[in-house]
N, C-alpha and C positions, 0 to 999 in steps of 0.2 A: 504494500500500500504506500507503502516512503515511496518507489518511484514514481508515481500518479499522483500523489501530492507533490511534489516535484512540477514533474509534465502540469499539473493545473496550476499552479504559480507563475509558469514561465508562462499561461494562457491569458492568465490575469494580468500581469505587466507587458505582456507582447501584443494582446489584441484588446483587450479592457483598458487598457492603460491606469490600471487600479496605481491607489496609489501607497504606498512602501508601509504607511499603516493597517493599512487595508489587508495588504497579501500577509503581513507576520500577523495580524489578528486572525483569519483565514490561517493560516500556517498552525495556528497554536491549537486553534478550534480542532482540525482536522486530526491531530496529531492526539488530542487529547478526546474525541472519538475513538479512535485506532484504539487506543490504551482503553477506552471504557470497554469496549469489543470484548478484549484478550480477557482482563481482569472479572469481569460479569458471568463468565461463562455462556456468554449468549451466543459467542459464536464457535464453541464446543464440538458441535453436529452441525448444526443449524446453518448456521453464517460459511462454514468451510473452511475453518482454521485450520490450518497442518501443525504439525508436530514442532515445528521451529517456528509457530506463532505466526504466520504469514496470514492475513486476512483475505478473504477473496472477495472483494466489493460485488462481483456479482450475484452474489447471492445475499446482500444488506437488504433487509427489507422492513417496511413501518412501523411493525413493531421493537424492533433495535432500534430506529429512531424516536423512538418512543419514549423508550427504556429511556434512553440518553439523557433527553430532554426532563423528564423527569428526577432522572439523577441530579441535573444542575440546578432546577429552576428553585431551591430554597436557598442557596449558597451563592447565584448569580442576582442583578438585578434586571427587570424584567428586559430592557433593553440587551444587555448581554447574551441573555438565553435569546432572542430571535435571531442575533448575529449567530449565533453557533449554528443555528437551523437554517438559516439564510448560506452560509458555510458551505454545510451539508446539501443542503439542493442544489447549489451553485455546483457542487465537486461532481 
């Protein structure tokens, strides 16, 4: 998933012309989805994690985004939690 977060930041700065707040807030969000994934067990079976933690984004589905969102939204405030899912869609 690090490489496709990758490839989407150079999409954000190359064709978005996002700007350098933008892509490391993006960066951070995505990176700390990844990590919610592994740690949740949601992506176990489900999601299609391999043995050395590899995430397979094709198989993310609404409810891990769900999961997520509800993990952050007591600890974020509400503006942050739409940026993480704003993120999320975007990716």
């Amino acid at each position: 998933m690090l490489a496709l977060i990758a490839d989407f930041l150079t999409y954000l700065e190359v064709e978005r012309n996002a700007s350098v707040h933008t892509r490391l807030n993006y960066e951070r969000d995505l990176r700390q989805f990844e990590l919610f994934l592994k740690e949740a067990g949601l992506a176990a079976g489900a999601l299609g994690v391999t043995p050395c933690g590899v995430v397979d984004v094709a198989l993310i589905d609404e409810d891990a985004v769900k999961a997520f969102i509800y993990s952050v939204h007591e600890s974020c405030r509400k503006v942050t939690v739409a940026r993480k899912l704003s993120a999320i869609r975007s990716f």
